[in-house]
C-alpha positions as CSV (number, residue, x, y, z in Angstrom):
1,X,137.7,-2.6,124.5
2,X,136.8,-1.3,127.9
3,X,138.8,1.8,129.1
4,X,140.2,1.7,132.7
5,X,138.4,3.5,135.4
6,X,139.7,6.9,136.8
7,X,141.9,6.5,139.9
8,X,141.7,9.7,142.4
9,X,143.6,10.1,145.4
10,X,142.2,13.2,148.0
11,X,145.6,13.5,150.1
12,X,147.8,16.2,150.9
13,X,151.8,16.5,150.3
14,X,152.4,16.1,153.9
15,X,150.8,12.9,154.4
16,X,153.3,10.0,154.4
17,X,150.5,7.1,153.5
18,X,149.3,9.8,150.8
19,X,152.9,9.2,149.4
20,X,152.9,5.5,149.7
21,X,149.6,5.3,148.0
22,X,151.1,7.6,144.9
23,X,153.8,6.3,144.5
24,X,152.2,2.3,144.6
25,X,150.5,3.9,141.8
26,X,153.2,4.8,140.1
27,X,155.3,2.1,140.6
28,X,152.8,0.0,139.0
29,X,152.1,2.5,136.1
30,X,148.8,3.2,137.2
31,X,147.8,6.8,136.2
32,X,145.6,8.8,138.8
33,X,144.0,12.0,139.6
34,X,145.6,13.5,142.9
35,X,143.2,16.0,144.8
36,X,145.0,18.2,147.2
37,X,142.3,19.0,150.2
38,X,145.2,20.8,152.7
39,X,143.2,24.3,151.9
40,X,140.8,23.3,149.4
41,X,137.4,23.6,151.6
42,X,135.3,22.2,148.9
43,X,137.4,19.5,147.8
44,X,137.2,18.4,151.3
45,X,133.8,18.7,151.8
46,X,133.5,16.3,148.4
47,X,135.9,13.7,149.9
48,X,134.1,13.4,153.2
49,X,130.9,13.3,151.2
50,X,131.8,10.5,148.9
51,X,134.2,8.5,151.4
52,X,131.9,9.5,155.1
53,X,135.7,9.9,155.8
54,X,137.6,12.8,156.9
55,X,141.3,10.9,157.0
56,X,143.1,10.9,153.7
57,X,144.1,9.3,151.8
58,X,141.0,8.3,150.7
59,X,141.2,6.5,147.3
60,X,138.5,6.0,144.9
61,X,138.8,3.2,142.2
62,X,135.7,4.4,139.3
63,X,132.6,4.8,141.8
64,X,134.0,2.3,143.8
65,X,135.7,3.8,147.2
66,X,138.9,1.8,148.3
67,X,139.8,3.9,151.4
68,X,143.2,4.4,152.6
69,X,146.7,3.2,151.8
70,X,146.1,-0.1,153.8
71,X,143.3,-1.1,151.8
72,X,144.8,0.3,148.2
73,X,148.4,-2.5,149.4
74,X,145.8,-5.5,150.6
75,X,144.4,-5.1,146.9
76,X,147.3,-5.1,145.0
77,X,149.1,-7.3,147.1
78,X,146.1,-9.9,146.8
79,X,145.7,-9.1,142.6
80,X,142.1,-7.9,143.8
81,X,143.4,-4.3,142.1
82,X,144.2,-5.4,138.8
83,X,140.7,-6.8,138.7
84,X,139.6,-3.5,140.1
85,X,141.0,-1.3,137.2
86,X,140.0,-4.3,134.3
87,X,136.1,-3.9,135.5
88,X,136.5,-0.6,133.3
């Protein structure tokens, strides 16, 4: 049996689509890793790295790189992100 890939979430408290994205998670039970990059240089630096973003939230799904809130809603509104976190 496959385990399900890690969910991580780079945001900030003060970010309302951070929040929405968190707690679309957790509505749906869907556990996640939430970086906090306010005043974490090197958290940053890793986000803008792995996403080429500098926006949060930027939402990462395994290796695969979801991008924001409006993305992480299209997927689970379409079912794509149940097919997302079953590819584990």
């Amino acid at each position: 049996m496959s385990r399900a890939p890690k969910v991580l979430i780079y945001g900030n408290r003060s970010c309302g689509y951070c929040m929405a994205a968190r707690m679309l998670l957790k509505k749906r039970g869907i556990e996640f890793e939430n970086i906090n990059v306010a005043n974490d240089a090197d958290a940053l630096g890793e986000m803008e790295q792995r996403s080429g973003q500098r926006t949060v939230p930027q939402i990462f799904i395994g290796d695969t790189h979801v991008g924001g809130f409006d993305e992480l809603y299209t997927l689970d509104e379409s079912g794509k992100l149940d097919k997302l976190l079953a590819a584990g």
